[in-house]
C-alpha positions in Angstrom: -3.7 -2.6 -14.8 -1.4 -0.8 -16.8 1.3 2.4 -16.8 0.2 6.1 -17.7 2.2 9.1 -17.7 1.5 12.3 -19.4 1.3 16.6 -19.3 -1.3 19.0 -18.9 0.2 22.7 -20.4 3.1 23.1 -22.9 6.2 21.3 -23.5 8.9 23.4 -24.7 10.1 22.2 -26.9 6.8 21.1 -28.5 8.7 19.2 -31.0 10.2 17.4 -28.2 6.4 16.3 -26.9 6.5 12.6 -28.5 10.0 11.8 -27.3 9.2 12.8 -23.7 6.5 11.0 -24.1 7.9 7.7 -25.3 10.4 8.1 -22.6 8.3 8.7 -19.9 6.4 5.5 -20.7 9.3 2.9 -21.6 10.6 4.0 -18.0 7.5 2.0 -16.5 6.9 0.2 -19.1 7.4 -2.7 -16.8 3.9 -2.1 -15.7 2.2 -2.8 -19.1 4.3 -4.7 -21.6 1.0 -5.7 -24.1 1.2 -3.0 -26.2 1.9 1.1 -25.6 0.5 4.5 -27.4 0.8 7.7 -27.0 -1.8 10.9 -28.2 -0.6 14.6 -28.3 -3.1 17.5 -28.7 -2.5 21.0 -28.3 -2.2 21.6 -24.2 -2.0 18.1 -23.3 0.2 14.9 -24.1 -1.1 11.0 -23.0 1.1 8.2 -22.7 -0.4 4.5 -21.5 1.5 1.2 -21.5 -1.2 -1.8 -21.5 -1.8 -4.8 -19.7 -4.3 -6.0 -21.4 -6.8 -7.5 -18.8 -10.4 -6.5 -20.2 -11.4 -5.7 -23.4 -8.1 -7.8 -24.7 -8.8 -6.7 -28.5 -10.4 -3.6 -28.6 -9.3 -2.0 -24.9 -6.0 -0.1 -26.3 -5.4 3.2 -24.8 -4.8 6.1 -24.8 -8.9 6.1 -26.1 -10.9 9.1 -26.9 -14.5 9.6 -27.5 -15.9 9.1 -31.1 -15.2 13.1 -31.8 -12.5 13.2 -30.0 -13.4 15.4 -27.2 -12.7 13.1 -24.3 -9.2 11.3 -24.5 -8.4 9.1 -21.3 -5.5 7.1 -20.7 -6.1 4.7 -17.3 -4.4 2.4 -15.1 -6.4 -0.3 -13.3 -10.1 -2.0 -13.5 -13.6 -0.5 -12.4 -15.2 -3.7 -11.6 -18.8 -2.4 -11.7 -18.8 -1.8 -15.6 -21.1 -3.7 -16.8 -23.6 -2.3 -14.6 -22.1 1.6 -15.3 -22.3 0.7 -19.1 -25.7 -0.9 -18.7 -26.8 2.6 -17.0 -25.5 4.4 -19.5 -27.0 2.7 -22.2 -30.6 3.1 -21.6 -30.0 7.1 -21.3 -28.5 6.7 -24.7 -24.9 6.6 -24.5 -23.4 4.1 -27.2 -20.3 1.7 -26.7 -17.6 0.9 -29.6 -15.6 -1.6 -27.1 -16.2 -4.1 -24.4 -13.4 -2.4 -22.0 -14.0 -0.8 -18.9 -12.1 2.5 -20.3 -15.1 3.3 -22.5 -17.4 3.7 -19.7 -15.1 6.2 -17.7 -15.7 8.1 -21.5 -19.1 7.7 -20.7 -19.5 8.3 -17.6 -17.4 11.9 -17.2 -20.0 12.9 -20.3 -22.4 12.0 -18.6 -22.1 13.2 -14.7 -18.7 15.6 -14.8 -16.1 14.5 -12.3 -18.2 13.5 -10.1 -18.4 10.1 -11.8 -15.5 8.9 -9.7 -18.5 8.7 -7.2 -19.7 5.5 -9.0 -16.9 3.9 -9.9 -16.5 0.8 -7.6 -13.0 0.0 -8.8 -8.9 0.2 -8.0 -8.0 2.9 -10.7 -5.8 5.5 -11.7 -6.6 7.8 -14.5 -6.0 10.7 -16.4 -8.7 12.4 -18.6 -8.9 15.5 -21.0 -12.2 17.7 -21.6 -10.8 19.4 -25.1 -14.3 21.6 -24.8 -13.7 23.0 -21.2 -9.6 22.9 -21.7 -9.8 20.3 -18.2 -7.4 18.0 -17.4 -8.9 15.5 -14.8 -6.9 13.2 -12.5 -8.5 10.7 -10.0 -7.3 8.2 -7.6 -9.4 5.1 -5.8 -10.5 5.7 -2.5 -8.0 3.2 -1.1 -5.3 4.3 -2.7 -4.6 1.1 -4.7 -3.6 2.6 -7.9 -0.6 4.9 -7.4 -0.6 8.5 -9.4 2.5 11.2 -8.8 3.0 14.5 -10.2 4.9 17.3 -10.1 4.8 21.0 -11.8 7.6 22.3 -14.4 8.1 25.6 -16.2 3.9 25.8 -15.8 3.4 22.7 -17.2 2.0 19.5 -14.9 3.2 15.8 -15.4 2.1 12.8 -13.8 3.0 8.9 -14.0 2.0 5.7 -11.9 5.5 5.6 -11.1 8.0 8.4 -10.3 10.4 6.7 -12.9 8.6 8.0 -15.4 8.4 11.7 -14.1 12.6 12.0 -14.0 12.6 11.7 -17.3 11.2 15.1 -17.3 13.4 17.7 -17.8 14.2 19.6 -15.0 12.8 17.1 -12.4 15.7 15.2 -10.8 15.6 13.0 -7.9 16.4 15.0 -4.5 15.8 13.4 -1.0 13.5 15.2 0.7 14.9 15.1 4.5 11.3 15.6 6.0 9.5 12.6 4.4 12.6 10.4 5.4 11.8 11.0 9.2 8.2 10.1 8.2 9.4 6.7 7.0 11.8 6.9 10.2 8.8 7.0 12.6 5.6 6.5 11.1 6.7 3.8 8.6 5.9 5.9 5.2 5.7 9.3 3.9 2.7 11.6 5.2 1.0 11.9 1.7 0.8 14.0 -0.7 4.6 14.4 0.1 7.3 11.9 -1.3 11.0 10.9 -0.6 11.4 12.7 -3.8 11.7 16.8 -3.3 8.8 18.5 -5.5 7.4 15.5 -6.4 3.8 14.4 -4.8 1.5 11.9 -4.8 -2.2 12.1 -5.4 -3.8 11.1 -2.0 -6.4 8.5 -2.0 -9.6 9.1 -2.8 -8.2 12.8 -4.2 -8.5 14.4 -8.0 -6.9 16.9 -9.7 -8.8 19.3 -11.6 -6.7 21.8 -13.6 -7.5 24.2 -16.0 -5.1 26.7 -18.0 -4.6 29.1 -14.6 -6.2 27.1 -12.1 -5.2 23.8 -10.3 -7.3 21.8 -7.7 -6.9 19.4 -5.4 -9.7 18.1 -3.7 -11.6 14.8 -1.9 -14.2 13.2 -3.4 -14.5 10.5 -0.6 -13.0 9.8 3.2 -13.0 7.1 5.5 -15.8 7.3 8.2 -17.2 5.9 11.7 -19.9 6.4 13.6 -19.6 9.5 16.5 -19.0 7.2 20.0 -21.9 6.8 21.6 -24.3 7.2 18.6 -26.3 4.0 17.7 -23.8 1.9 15.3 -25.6 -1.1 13.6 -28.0 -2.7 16.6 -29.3 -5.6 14.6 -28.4 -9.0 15.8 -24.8 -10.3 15.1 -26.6 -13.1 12.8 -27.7 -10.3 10.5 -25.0 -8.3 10.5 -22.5 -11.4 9.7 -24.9 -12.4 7.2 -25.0 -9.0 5.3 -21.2 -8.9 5.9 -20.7 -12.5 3.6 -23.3 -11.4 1.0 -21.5 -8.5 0.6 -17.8 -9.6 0.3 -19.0 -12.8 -1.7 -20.2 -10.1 -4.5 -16.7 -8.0 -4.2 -15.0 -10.9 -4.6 -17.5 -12.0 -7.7 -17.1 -8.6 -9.8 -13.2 -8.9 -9.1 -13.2 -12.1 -10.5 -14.3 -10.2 -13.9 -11.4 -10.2 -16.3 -10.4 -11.9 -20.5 -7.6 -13.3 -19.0 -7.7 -16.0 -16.1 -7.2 -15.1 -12.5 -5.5 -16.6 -9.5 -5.1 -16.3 -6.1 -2.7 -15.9 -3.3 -2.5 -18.3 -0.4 -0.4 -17.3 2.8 -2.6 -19.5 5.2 -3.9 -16.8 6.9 -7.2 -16.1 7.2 -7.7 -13.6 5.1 -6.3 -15.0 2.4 -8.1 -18.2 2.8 -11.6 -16.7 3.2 -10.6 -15.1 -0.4 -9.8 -17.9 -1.5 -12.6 -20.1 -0.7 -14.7 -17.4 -1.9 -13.5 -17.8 -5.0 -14.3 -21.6 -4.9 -17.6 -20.9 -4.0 -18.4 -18.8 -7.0 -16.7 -20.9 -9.5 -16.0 -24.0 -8.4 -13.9 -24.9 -11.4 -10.0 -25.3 -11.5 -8.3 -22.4 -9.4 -4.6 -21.9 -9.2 -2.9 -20.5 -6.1 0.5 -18.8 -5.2 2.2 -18.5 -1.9 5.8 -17.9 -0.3 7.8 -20.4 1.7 10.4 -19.9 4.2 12.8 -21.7 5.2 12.9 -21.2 9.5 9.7 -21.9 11.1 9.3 -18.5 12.4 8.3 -17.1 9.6 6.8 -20.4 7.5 3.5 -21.4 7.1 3.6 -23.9 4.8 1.5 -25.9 6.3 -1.3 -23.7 6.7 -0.9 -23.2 3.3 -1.4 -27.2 2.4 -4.3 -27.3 4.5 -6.4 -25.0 2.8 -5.1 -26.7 -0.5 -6.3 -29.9 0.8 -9.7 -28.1 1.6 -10.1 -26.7 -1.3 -8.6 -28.6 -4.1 -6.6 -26.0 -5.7 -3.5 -26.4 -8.1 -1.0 -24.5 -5.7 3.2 -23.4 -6.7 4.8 -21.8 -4.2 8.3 -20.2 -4.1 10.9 -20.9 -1.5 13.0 -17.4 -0.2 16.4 -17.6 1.9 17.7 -14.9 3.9 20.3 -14.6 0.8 17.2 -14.2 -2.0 15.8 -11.6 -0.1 19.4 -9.8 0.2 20.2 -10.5 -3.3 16.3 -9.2 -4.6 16.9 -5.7 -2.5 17.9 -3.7 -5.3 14.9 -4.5 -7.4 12.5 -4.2 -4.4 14.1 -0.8 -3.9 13.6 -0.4 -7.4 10.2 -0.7 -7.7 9.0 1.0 -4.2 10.9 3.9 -4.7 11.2 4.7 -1.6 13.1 3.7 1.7 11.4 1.0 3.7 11.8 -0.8 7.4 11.1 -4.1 6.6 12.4 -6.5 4.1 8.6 -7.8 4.1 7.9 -6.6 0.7 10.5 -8.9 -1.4 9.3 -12.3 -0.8 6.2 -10.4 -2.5 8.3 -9.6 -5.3 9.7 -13.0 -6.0 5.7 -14.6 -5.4 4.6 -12.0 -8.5 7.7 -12.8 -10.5 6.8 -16.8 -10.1 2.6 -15.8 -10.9 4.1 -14.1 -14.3 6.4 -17.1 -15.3 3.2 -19.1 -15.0 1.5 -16.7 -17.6 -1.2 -15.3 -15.1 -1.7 -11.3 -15.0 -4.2 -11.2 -12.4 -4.3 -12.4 -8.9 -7.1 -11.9 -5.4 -5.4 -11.3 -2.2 -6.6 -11.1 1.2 -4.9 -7.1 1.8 -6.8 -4.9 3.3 -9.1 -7.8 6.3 -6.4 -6.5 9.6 -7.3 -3.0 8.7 -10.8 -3.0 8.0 -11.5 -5.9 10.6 -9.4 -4.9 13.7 -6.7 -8.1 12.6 -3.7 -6.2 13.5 -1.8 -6.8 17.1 -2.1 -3.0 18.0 -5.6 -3.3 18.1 -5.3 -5.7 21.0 -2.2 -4.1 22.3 -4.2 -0.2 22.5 -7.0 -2.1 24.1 -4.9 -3.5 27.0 -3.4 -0.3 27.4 -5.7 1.3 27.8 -7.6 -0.9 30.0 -4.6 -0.6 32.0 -4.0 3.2 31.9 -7.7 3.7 33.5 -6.8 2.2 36.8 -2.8 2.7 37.1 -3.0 0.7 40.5 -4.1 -2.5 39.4 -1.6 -5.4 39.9 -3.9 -8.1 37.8 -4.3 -5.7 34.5 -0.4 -5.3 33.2 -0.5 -9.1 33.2 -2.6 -8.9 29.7 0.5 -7.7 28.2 1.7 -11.2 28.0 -0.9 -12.3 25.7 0.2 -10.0 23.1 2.3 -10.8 20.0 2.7 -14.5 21.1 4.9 -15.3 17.8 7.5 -13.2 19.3 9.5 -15.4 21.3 12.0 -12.9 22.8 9.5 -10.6 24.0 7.4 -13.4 25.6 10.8 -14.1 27.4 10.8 -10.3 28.9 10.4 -9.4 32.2 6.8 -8.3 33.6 8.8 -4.7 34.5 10.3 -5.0 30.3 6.9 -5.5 28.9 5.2 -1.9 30.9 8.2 0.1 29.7 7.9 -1.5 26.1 4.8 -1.1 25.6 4.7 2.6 27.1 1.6 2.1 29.7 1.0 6.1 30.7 -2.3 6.8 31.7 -1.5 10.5 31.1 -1.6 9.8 27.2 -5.1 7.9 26.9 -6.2 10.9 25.7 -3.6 11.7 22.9 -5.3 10.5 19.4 -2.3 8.6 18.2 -2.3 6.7 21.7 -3.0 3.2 19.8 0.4 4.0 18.3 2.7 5.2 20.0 4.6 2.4 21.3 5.1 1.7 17.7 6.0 5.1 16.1 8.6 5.6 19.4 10.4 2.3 18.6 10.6 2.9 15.0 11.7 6.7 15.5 14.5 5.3 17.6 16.5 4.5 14.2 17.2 8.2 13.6 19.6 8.1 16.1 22.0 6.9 13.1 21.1 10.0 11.2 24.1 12.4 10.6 24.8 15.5 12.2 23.7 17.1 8.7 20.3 15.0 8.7 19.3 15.9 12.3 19.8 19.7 11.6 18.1 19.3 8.3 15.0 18.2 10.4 15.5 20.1 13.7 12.5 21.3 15.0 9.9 19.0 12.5 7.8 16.3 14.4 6.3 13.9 12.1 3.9 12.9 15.2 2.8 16.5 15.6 2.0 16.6 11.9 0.2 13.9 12.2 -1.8 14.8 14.5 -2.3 18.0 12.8 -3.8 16.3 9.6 -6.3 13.8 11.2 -10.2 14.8 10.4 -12.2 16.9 13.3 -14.4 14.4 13.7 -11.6 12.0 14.9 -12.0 12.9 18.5 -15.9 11.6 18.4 -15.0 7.8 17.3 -14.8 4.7 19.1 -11.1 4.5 20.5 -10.9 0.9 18.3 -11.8 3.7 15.1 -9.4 5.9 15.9 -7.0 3.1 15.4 -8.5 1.6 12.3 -8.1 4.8 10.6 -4.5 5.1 11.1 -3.9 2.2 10.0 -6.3 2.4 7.1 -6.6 6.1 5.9 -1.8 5.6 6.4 -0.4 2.7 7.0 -2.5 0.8 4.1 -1.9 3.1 1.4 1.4 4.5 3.0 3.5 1.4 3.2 1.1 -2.2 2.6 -0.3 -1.2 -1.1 2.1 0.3 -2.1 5.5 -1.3 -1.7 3.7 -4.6 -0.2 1.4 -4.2 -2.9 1.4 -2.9 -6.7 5.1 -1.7 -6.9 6.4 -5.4 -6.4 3.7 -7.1 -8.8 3.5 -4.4 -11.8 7.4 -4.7 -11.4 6.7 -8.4 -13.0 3.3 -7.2 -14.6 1.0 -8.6 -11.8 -2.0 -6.8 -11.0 -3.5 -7.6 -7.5 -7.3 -7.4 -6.9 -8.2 -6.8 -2.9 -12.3 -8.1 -1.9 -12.0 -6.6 1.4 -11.1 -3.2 0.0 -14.3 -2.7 -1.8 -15.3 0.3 -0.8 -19.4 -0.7 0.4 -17.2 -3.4 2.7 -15.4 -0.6 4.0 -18.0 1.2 4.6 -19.8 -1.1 5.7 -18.1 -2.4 8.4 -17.3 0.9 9.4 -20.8 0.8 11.1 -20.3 -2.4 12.5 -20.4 -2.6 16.2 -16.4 -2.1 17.8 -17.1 -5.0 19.7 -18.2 -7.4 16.7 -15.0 -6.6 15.3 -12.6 -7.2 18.6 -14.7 -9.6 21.0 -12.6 -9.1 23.9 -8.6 -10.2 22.2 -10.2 -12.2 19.5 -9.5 -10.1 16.2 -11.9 -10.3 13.0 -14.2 -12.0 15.3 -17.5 -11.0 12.8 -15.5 -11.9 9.8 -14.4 -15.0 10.8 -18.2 -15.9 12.1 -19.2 -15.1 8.7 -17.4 -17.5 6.7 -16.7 -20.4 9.4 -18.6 -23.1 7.2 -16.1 -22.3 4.3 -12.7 -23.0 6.2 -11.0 -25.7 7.8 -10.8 -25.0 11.9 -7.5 -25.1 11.7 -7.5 -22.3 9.9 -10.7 -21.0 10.8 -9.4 -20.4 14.6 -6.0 -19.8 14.0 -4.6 -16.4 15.8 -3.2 -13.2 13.7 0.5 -13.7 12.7 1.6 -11.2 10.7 3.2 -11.6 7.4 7.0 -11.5 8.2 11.0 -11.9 6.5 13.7 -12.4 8.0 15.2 -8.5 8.4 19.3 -8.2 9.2 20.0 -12.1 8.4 19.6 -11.4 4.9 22.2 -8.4 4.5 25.1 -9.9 6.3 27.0 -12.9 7.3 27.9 -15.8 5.0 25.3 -15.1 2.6 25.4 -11.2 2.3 25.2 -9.9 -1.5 28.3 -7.9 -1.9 27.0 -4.7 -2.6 26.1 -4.3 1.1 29.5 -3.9 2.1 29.9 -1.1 -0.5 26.9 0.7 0.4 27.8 0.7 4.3 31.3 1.8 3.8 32.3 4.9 5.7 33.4 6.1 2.7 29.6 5.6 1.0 27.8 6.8 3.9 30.2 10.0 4.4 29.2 10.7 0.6 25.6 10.6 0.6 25.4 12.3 3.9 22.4 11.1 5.6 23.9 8.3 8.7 26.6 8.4 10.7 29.2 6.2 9.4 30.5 5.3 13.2 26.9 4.7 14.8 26.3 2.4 11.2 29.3 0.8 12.0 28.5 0.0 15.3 24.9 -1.6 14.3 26.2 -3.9 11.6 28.7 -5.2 14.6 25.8 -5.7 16.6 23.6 -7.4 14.0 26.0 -9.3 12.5 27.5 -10.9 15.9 24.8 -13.8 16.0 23.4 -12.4 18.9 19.3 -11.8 18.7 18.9 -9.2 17.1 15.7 -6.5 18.1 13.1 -4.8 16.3 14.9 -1.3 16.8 17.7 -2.8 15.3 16.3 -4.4 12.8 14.0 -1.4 11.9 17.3 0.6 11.7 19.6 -1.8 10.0 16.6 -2.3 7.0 16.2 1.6 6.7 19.4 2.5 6.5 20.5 -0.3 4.0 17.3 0.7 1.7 17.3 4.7 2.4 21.5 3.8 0.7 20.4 1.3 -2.2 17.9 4.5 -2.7 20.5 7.2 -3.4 22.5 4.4 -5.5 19.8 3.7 -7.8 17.7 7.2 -8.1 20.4 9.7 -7.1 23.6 8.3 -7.8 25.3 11.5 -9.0 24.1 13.8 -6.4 27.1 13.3 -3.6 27.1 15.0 0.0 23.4 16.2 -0.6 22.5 19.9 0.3 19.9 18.7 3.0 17.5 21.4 3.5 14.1 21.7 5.5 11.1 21.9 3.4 7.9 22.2 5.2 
C-alpha cells in the first residue's frame, strides 16, 4: 500500500517536471512515509511514496525493467504473486526482487494489459511501455485502491488522492454542483465523476490506456448474476457452504501474505469475527486485534467484541470515541475523504487506524465487503417485504413484516403501523422500477437538499441523480433475481462509492494503514454471485449460507446474532456542550452566504431543531452531517473560492 502520482505527455516547463513531481507526492505522502522516488523520462514522469509491506529491502518504487523499458510505480498488494511469479518463471522470465511490483513488470511483458485479468489483488498502478509510447493505468475490480486523474494543457495526471493532483498547475478545486446532489441522494458521487469539477476517478475494475493522440477508458471486468430463472448453483447447500469456506479460508490465507506483521479488526459482528477466526485457524499463533468503543449502548458492542476475544484468545486494544472526538476528528476525516459525506460513520475508523499505527502495525483484515456480497444489509430484507407486500396491496397480515425491520432503531419500532407504510414507500406501482430496493432510502436522503440555496437548486434544475442512475445500470440488470438487482447497487456503488472509500482506505492511509478485505476476493465474489438468492436471504435471516459455513468457528452468541450496522453518533457530536468551535464558524449566516451552496435560514432552523435535545431523525441527521462536511469541504480544499459560480455540468 503506498501513494503514486504522476503525468503521461509534457510538462511545461520540463524543467519544472521533478518539482511537480516532489510536490505532488509529499501532498499524500501520508500514504507511504517508508521512503519516496521519483523517475522522469521523456513523455512521462513517476512519483511513488512507499509503505513498505512486501519486498521490505528490495521493493522500492518507482521500478523498471532491467533495460528500462517498463517503469511502474503501484499502490497496493496482488496477493497471488508467488503463484504469478512462479508462472512466469518456468516460461523464462527472471526476478531481481522478492516484491510483488516485479511481477506486474513481468506480467504486462508477458500478456499486454490484459494481465490485470490475473491479478487477484487490491491495487492501483500506473505503468509505462517506452517501446509502444503507452501509459497504462488499472484499478481492482472492487474498487479498493483509489486512482484520479484529470487532463491539462494535453498532458494527463493522476494520484491515489486528489491532493496530489491540485498541486498541478492549472487544476484547482471547484465544487462540482452535480456530484453534490449525488452525495445528496444516493450517498456518493456516480463514478467516474467527483466533487471536484474536471477531476475523475478511475472506475472499478476500469484502465486507462493512452497513447500520444489517443486515450481509453475501458472495463476489463464487471459484477455478474445469473439471468432469473436460469439454473443458479443446484447442488446441495452442504456443498455449496463447503466450497464457500474453502474458498474464503484461502482469500483470507494469501492476504495474510506480507514482511511485516498483520492484524485484524474486531467490531463483534459477524463478519469481522468469521475474519477473524479465520485467521486463527490458519496460524494459530499470537494475533492482535483492534476495535472501536462507544460510549451509549446504542451504538457499543463492546461486549461482542470480548466474546470473541475470549473465543479466540487474541491480544485485543480498543479505542474509546465520544460524541466530542468524533466532532473534534471531522476536519481530518474531511481531510482525508475528500469529499462530503452523510454520516459521521467514517471517523471512529480514523481514530481505530491512528491507534493500529501507534502500535507499529501497517496492515490489518477486516470484515468489509460480507453485507454486500452476502445480502447482510437491512434493505435486503426491507425490499423483500416490500415487495411481498406490493403484489397483493389488499392484504391486512403482510404490512405487519414491516415491524421486524431495523429492530436497533428504537424510534421507528415506536411508529405507528400507518408511519411505517408511508416510510417505507409501499407502492405496488414501483415493483417494477430497478432501483425499487432503494428508494425509500435514496428519497429520505434526497430530502436534505431542501437546505440547498436558491443558487444550488438552479445550478442542478432539471438533473435527476435517480434517472442517471438508472441510465448507467448494465442491460442485463432487468434479467436478475430482484435480491441481485439489489446486491449490485450496493456492491458495483455503494461499496466503492461511500464504504471503501471514506469508510475504508482514505481514513487508514491517512495514518498509513492498509486494510486487506477476504470477502472482496474477487473468485468469492463471483462465486457467490451464483449462489442460490435464497441461500443468501432464507426468508429475513441475512448471510444465512455464510454464517452456515463457519458456525463451528464462532461462539453462538455471535454466531446468531442479527445485522446491526456499524453506526456514530451523527448531530450529538457537532453541537451542544461538547461542540468543537469551528462548527459555529462554519454554520454562520455569514459562512454559508459566502460559499453559496445552503440556505443560511433553513440551516439555521435545523441546528435549532438538532440541538434542542429532542430525537433527532435520520433526515435530519443525514442533513445536518452533509451540510457540516459539504462546509468543512470548501474550508479545507477551496477556501479562496467565495460565492462559487455554480454551474451545470452534465
Amino acid at each position: 500500500m503506498c501513494g503514486i502520482a504522476g503525468f503521461f505527455g509534457n510538462v511545461a516547463p520540463a524543467a519544472a517536471e521533478v518539482a511537480l513531481l516532489e510536490r505532488m507526492i509529499a501532498a499524500i505522502g501520508h500514504r507511504g512515509p517508508d521512503r519516496s522516488g521519483i523517475l522522469v523520462e521523456p513523455g512521462f514522469g513517476f512519483a511513488h511514496a512507499r509503505l513498505a509491506i512486501i519486498g521490505l529491502a528490495t521493493g522500492a518504487q518507482p521500478m523498471t525493467t532491467p533495460d528500462g523499458s517498463v517503469a511502474v510505480t503501484f499502490n497496493g498488494e496482488i496477493f497471488n504473486y508467488i503463484e504469478l511469479k512462479a508462472e512466469l518463471a518456468a516460461r523464462g522470465h527472471r526476478f531481481r526482487t522478492d516484491s510483488d511490483t516485479e511481477v506486474i513488470l513481468e506480467a504486462y511483458r508477458a500478456w499486454g494489459p490484459d494481465c490485470v485479468t490475473r491479478f487477484n489483488g487490491d491495487f492501483a498502478f500506473a505503468l509505462h511501455d517506452a517501446a509502444r509510447r503507452r501509459l497504462l493505468v488499472a484499478r481492482d475490480r472492487m474498487g479498493v485502491r483509489p486512482l484520479f486523474h484529470a487532463t491539462r494543457g494535453g498532458c494527463l495526471y493522476f494520484a491515489s488522492e486528489v491532493k496530489a493532483l491540485l498541486e498541478v498547475p492549472g487544476i484547482e478545486a471547484e465544487l462540482d454542483p452535480v456530484a453534490l446532489d449525488q452525495i445528496f441522494t444516493l450517498w456518493f458521487p456516480l463514478a467516474p465523476r467527483t466533487p471536484f469539477k474536471g477531476i475523475e476517478e478511475l472506475p472499478p475494475g476500469h484502465m486507462i490506456l493512452a497513447e500520444p493522440g489517443r486515450t481509453v477508458v475501458r472495463p476489463y471486468w464487471s459484477l455478474d448474476y445469473p439471468d432469473l430463472g436460469d439454473a443458479v448453483d443446484t447442488r446441495p447447500e452442504a456443498a455449496i457452504r463447503d466450497e464457500l469456506r474453502a474458498l474464503l479460508l484461502d482469500a483470507t490465507r494469501i492476504r495474510l501474505r506480507s514482511d511485516v506483521p498483520v492484524g485484524a479488526y474486531l467490531s463483534g459482528g459477524l463478519d469481522s469475527s468469521i475474519v477473524t477466526a479465520a485467521v486463527k485457524a490458519i496460524r494459530p499463533d499470537r494475533l492482535k486485534t483492534f476495535s472501536v468503543t462507544f460510549e451509549t449502548d446504542e451504538f457499543d458492542e463492546a461486549p461482542f467484541q470480548a466474546a470473541m476475544v475470549e473465543a479466540l484468545g487474541t491480544e485485543h486494544l480498543s479505542v474509546r470515541c465520544t460524541a466530542g472526538d468524533i466532532g473534534r476528528d471531522f476536519p481530518d476525516v474531511i481531510r482525508a475523504t475528500e469529499r462530503p459525506i452523510l454520516r459521521t460513520a467514517p471517523a471512529p475508523l480514523h481514530r481505530l487506524s491512528g491507534l493500529v499505527h501507534q502500535e507499529g502495525y501497517k496492515v490489518v483484515l477486516t470484515g468489509e465487503g460480507a453485507d454486500e456480497v452476502f445480502a447482510g444489509y437491512d434493505i435486503f430484507k426491507e425490499a423483500k417485504i416490500r415487495r411481498f407486500i406490493a403484489a397483493d396491496p389488499a392484504s391486512a397480515m403482510r404490512p405487519r413484516l414491516l415491524r421486524r425491520l431495523y429492530p436497533y432503531l428504537p424510534r421507528l419500532q415506536g411508529q405507528s403501523q400507518k408511519y411505517l407504510e408511508a416510510f417505507f414507500g409501499v407502492r405496488a406501482d414501483e415493483a417494477a422500477d430497478p432501483l425499487f430496493s432503494h428508494l425509500p432510502r435514496f428519497r429520505s436522503t434526497a430530502a436534505a437538499k431542501v437546505f440547498f440555496s436558491a443558487e444550488m437548486k438552479a445550478a442542478t434544475a432539471g438533473y435527476d441523480a435517480l434517472d442517471d442512475l438508472r441510465a448507467r445500470l448494465p442491460e442485463r440488470f432487468h434479467r436478475w433475481h430482484p435480491l441481485s438487482q439489489a446486491q449490485y447497487l450496493e456492491c458495483a456503488h455503494l461499496l466503492p462509492g461511500y464504504i471503501l472509500s471514506s469508510q475504508g482506505d482514505r481514513v487508514a492511509m491517512a495514518h498509513a494503514v492498509e486494510g486487506r478485505f477476504p470477502f472482496l476476493d474477487h473468485r468469492v465474489v463471483e462465486f457467490a454471485g451464483r449462489i442460490p438468492p435464497r441461500l443468501k436471504l432464507r426468508t429475513l435471516r441475512e448471510k444465512h449460507i455464510l454464517r452456515e459455513a463457519f458456525a463451528d468457528l464462532l461462539p453462538p452468541v455471535i454466531g446468531t446474532r442479527p445485522k446491526q450496522p456499524y453506526r456514530a453518533p451523527d448531530s450529538p457530536a457537532f453541537l451542544g456542550a461538547q461542540a468543537p468551535d469551528w462548527v459555529a464558524e462554519r454554520l454562520s449566516p455569514a459562512a454559508l452566504a459566502d460559499t453559496g451552496v445552503f440556505d443560511p435560514r433553513a440551516v439555521a432552523r435545523l441546528v435549532a431543531k438538532c440541538a434542542s435535545g429532542r430525537p433527532v431523525g435520520f433526515k435530519d441527521n443525514t442533513a445536518l452531517v452533509g451540510i457540516v462536511s459539504t462546509e468543512l469541504w470548501h474550508r479545507l480544499f477551496a477556501p479562496a473560492r467565495s460565492h462559487l459560480p455554480l454551474s451545470l455540468t452534465a
